[in-house]
VMD Tcl script that draws the C-alpha trace (Angstrom):
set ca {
  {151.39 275.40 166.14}
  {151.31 279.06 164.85}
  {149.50 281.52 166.59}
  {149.27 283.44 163.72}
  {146.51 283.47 160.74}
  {149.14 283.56 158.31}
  {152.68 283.14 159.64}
  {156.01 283.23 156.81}
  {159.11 281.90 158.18}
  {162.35 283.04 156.13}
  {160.35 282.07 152.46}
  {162.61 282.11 149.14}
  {160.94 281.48 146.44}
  {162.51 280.89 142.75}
  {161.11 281.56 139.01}
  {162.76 279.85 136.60}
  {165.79 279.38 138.95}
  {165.74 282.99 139.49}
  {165.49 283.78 143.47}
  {163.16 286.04 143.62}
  {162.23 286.42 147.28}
  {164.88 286.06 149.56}
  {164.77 284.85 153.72}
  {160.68 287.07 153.65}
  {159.07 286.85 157.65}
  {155.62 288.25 157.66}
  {153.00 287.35 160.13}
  {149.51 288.21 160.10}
  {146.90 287.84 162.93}
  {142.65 287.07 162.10}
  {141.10 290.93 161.39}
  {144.55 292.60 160.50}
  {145.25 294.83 157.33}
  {148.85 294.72 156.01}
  {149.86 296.50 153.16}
  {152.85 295.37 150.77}
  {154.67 298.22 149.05}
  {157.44 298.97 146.81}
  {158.73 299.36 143.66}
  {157.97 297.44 140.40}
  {160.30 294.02 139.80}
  {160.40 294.14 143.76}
  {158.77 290.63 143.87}
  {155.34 291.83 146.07}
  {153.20 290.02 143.30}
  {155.40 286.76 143.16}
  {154.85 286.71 147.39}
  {151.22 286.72 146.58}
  {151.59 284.02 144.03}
  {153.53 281.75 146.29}
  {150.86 281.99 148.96}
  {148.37 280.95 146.98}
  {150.23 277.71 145.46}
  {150.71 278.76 142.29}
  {153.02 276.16 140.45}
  {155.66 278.16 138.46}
  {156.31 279.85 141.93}
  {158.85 277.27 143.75}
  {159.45 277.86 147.17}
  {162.65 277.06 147.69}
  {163.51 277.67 151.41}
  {161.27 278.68 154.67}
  {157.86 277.81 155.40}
  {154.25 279.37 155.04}
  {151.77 278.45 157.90}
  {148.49 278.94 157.49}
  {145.91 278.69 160.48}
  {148.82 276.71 162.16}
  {148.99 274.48 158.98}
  {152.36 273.79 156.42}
  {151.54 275.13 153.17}
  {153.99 273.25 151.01}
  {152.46 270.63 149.07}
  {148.94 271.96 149.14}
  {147.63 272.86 145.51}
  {145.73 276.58 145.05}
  {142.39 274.89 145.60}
  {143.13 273.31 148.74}
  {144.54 276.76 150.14}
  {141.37 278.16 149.04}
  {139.07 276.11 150.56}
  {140.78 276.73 153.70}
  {139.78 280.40 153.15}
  {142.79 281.58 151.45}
  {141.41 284.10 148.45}
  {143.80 285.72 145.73}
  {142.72 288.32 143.39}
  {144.56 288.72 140.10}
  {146.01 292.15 138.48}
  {144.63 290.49 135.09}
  {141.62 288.31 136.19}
  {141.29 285.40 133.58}
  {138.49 285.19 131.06}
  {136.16 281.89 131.54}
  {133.95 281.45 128.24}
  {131.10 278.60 129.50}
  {130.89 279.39 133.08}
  {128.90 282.60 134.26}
  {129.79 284.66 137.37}
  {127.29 283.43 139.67}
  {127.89 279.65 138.99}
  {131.28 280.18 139.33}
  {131.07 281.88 142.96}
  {128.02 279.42 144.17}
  {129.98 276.17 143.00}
  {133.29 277.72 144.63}
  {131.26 278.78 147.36}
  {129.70 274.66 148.19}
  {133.48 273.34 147.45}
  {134.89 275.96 150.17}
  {131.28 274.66 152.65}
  {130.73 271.41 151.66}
  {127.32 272.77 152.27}
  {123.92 273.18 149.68}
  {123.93 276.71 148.72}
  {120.46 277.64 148.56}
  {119.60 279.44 145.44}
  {117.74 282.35 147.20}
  {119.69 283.21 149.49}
  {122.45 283.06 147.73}
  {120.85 285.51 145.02}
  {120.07 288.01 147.98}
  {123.38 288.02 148.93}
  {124.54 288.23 145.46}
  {122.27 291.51 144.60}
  {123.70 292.98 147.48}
  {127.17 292.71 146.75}
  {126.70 293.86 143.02}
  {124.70 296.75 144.69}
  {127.72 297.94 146.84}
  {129.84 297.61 143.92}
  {127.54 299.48 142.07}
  {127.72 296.63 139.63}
  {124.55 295.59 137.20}
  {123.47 292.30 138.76}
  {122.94 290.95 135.63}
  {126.98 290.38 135.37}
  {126.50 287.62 137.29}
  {124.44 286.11 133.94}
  {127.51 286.59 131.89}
  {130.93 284.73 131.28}
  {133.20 284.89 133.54}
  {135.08 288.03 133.22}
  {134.45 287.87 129.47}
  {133.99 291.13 127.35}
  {134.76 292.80 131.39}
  {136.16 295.63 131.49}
  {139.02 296.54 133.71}
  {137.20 297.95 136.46}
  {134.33 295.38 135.59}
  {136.88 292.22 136.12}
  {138.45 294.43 139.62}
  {134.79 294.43 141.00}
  {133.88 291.30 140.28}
  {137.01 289.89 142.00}
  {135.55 292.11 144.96}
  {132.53 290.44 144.56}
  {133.90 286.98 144.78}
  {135.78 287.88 147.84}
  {132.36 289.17 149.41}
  {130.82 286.79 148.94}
  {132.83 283.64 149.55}
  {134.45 285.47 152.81}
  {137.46 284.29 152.91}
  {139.64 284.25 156.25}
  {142.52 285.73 154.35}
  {141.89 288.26 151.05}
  {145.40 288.90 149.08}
  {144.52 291.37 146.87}
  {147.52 291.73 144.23}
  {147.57 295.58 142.56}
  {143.44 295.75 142.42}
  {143.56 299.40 142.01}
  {145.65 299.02 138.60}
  {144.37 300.44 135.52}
  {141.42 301.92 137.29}
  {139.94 305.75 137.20}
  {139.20 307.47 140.37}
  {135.75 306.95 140.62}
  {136.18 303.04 140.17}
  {139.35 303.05 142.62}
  {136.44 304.52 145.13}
  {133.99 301.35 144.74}
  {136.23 299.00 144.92}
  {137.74 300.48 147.84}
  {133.74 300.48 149.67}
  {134.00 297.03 148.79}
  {137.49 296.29 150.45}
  {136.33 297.98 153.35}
  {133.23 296.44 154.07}
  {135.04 292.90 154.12}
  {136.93 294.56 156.60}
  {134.24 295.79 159.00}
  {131.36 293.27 158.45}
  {133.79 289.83 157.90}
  {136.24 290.89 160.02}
  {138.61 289.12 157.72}
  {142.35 289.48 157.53}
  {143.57 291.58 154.27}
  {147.05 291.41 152.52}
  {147.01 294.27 150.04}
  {149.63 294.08 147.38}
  {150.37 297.77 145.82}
  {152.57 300.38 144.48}
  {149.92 303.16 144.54}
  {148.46 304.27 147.55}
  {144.36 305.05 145.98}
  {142.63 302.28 147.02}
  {143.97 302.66 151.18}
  {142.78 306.38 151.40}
  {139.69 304.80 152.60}
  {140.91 301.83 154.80}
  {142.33 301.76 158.22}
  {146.39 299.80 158.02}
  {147.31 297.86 160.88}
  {150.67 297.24 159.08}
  {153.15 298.90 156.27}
  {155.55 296.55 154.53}
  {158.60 297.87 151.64}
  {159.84 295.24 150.48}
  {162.56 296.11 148.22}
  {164.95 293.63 145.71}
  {162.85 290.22 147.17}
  {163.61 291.48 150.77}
  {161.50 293.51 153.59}
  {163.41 296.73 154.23}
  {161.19 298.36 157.20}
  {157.71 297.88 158.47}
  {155.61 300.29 160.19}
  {152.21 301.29 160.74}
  {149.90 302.99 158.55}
  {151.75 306.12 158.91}
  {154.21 304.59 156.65}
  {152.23 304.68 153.86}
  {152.23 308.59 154.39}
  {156.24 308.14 154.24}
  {155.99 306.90 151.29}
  {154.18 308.93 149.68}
  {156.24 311.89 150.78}
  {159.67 309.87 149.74}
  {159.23 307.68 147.57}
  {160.85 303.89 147.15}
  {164.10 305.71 145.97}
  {165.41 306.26 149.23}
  {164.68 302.42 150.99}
  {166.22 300.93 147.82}
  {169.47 302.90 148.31}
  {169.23 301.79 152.17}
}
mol new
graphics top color blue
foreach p $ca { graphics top sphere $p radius 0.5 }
foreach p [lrange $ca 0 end-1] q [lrange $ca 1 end] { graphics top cylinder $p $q radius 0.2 }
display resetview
């Protein structure tokens, strides 16, 4: 059994017969930050994809554990119940269903528990508050007539609230001004210090870590890691660019 949270074992994964990804190791450990970088086309939202189960992702070679458990076979849901979370670059639009019935049913699948009304309204306030979100958002469609930065913190929100063991958050800076790049960033880093959860951020831009301590840098470049390092890589990049690791 892995002792890792999250442990990839030389993954391909194909679109379309396309390889996409090709021989990816990664490990993360419970209460670890890891940021993916590099340049667009370089596959770091199609990793994030195949985590999470989604269907026109095939995995064509390796293995994903997850607390200790294969991954292959297992639909989105049943990854998310386990407390694997995935937030979209373009969150989906839900006509029918508002935001708050969508995170307390989600919440009771991911349980199996009652959610109290309440408390989970208490909870609910607070996370809007952080977000510096109107709580009455949660009233509303799912993501419909959003804004960008209004669908990016309600993703936030969802992740707050159902605390998942392992948040991939794919590009959720994108599209967003400074000052909204800022709350969502409060929001990232309170999951890390009060759920002590383990965080897989998926990026090209480097706004949304100014705020967060990195345990680990990733460039993956062409479907392939090309170096790791620590947070100081991010700095590296920053002064370089991807320009040079692709030519490496």
């Amino acid at each position: 059994m892995s002792q890792h949270l999250l442990d990839i074992e030389n993954l391909t994964v194909a679109v379309e017969d396309k390889e996409i990804l090709h021989g990816v190791n990664l490990q993360v450990n419970e209460g670890e930050t890891h940021v993916l970088m590099g340049p667009n086309g370089a596959g770091k939202s199609t990793l994030g994809y195949a985590l999470m189960g989604n269907p026109q992702y095939k995995v064509t070679g390796g293995s994903i554990l997850f607390h200790g458990k294969e991954q292959q076979g297992l639909s989105a849901d049943q990854r998310a119940k386990a407390g694997m979370f995935l937030s979209f670059q373009n969150p989906l639009e839900v006509p029918g269903l508002s935001l708050k019935s969508f995170v307390r049913s989600t919440l009771a699948q991911r349980t199996g528990k009652r959610v109290k009304l309440f408390a989970f309204e208490k909870q609910f306030n607070a996370a809007a508050e952080l977000l510096q979100m109107d709580p009455a958002y949660g009233d509303r469609d799912l993501n419909v007539g959003f804004s960008g930065g209004e669908k990016k913190k309600a993703e936030i929100l969802q992740m707050l609230l159902l605390r998942p063991s392992l948040a991939i958050l794919d590009e959720t800076d994108s599209g967003l001004d400074v000052d909204a790049v800022r709350t969502v960033s409060r929001g990232v880093e309170a999951y890390q210090k009060e759920q002590k959860g383990a965080l897989l951020i998926i990026t090209h831009s480097t706004r949304i870590l100014e705020s967060l301590h990195v345990d680990y840098t990733h460039i993956l470049v062409n479907g392939r890691i090309v170096k790791t390092g620590d947070g100081s890589l991010v700095d590296e990049i920053n002064a370089r660019g991807f320009e040079a690791y692709e030519q490496a």
